[in-house]
N, C-alpha and C positions, 0 to 999 in steps of 0.2 A: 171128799174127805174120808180118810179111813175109819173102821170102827175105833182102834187105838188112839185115833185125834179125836172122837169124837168123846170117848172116854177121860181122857187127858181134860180136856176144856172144862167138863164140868167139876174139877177137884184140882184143877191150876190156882186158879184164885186163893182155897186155902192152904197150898205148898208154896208159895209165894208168903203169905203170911208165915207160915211156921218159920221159914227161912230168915226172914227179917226179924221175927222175935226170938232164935237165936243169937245172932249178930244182925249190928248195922250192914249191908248192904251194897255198891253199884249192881247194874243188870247185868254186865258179862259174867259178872262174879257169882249173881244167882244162877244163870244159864249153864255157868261152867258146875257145882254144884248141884244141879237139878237133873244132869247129864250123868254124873257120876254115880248118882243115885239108882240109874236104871231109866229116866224120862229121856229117851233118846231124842223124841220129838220136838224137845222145845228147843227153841230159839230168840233171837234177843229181837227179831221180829215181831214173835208173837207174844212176848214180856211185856215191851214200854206201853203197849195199850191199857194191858190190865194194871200195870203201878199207876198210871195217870189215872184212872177211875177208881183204882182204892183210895190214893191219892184223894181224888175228889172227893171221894167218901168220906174222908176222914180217918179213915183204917190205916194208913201211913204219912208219914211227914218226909219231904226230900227236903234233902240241903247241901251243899258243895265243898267238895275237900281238895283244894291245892294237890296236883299230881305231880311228880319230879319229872314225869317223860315227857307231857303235854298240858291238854286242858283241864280245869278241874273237873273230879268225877263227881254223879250225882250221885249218892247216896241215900239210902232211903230205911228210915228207922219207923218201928213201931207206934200206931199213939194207943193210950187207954182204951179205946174207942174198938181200933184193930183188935185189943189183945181180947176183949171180950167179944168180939166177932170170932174171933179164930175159938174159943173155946166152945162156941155156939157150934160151928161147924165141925169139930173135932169129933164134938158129940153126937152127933148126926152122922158123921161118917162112920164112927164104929158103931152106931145101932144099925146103918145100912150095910156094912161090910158083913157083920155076923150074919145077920138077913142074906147077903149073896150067900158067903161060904157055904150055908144052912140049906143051899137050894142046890147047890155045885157040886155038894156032897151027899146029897139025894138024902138028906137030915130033915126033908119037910115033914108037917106035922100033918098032911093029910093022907 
C-alpha cells in the first residue's frame, strides 16, 4: 500500500462523514464526489466497508430510495451521534494539520 493510501485511510472515515452531513448520500455518489475533490484513491470498494461500521457505530443511518433506472439505492444520512463525532474529529484534524504544516514549513519551535 502506498504512503497516499496509507494517509488517505486514516482521515476517510471523517470525509465520509463530512460528505453525508452535507447531503444525504449513495456510495457512487460519495466516491464520485470524493474523486473530485482531489482523493483520487477511493473507491466504492473501499467506501461500503467503512459506511457499514459507521453505520454500526451509529454515526450514520441507511435507508432505501426507489431508483427510476433499477434497484433502490442505499442511502445513507447523518445521525446526532455521527455529527458530534465528526466535530470531534474536525478538531483534531486542524490541530494536527497546523502541527504538520508547522513542521513542513520548518516553523518548529525547537
Amino acid at each position: 500500500m502506498g504512503h497516499s493510501s496509507q494517509l488517505l485511510k486514516g482521515v476517510l472515515d471523517m470525509c465520509l462523514l463530512a460528505l453525508i452531513d452535507q447531503e444525504p448520500s449513495y456510495g457512487y455518489e460519495m466516491v464520485d464526489k470524493l474523486q473530485s475533490n482531489g482523493l483520487e484513491l477511493v473507491s466504492e470498494g473501499s467506501i461500503y466497508p467503512l459506511l457499514s461500521r459507521l453505520q454500526k457505530q451509529g454515526y450514520i443511518e441507511g435507508y432505501f430510495v426507489e431508483s427510476t433506472g433499477g434497484p433502490p439505492r442505499k442511502y445513507y444520512r447523518i445521525a446526532e451521534k455521527g455529527r458530534e463525532q465528526l466535530a470531534d474529529w474536525q478538531a483534531e484534524w486542524r490541530k494536527l494539520s497546523v502541527g504538520v504544516e508547522e513542521v513542513l514549513n520548518g516553523d518548529s519551535s525547537e
